[in-house]
C-alpha positions in Angstrom: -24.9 19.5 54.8 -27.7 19.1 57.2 -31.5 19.0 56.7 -33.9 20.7 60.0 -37.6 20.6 59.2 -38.7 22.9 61.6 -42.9 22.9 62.5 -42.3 19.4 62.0 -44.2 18.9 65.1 -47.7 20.0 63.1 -47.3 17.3 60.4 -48.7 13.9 60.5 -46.0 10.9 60.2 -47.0 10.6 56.5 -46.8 14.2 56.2 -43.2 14.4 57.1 -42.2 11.5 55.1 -43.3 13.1 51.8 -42.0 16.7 53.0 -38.6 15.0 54.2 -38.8 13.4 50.4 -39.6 15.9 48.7 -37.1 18.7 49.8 -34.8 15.6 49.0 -35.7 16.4 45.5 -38.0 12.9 44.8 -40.8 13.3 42.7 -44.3 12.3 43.6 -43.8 9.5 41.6 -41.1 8.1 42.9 -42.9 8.9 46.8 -45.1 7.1 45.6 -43.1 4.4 45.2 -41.2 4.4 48.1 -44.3 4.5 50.4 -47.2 2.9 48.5 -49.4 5.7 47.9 -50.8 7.1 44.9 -49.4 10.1 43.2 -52.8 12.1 44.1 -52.2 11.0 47.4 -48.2 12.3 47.8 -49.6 15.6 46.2 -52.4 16.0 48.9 -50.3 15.2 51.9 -47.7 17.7 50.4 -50.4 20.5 50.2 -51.5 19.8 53.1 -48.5 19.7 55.3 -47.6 23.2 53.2 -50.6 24.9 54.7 -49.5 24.0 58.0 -46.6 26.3 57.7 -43.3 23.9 58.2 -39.8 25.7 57.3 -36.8 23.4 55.9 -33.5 25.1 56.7 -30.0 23.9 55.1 -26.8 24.1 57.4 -23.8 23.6 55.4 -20.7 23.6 57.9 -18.2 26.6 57.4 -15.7 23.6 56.1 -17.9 22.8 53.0 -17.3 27.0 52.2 -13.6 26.4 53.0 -13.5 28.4 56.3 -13.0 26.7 59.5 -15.5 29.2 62.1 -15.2 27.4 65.0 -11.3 27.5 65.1 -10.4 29.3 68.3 -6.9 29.5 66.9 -7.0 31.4 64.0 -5.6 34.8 64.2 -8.0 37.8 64.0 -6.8 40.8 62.0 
């Protein structure tokens, strides 16, 4: 599976880290941790980056769903 964080481009660097963080599934807490910032701190940067209008999108390869898509091979019926 595959993170893209597209918009990323209109996000600061701190921005980015907690969005990249949080769509990981930390908490603000445990942000908070990792990059030395207060919790009310994570939770502004999060709002903020949110009104900026970022998009994550997940690409899971067609292997993980059991289908190889990019097989020329395979016979079509």
């Amino acid at each position: 599976m595959h993170l893209e964080l597209r918009g990323a481009e209109k996000l600061s660097h701190r921005e980015r880290q907690v969005v990249v963080l949080k769509e990981m599934g930390k908490s603000s807490d445990n942000i908070g941790k990792i990059l030395g910032l207060g919790v009310a701190t994570i939770n502004t940067l999060y709002s903020r980056a949110k009104t900026k209008g970022y998009q994550v999108v997940i690409i899971i390869p067609g292997e993980e769903w059991g289908m190889n898509l990019y097989d020329t091979d395979a016979e079509e019926e």
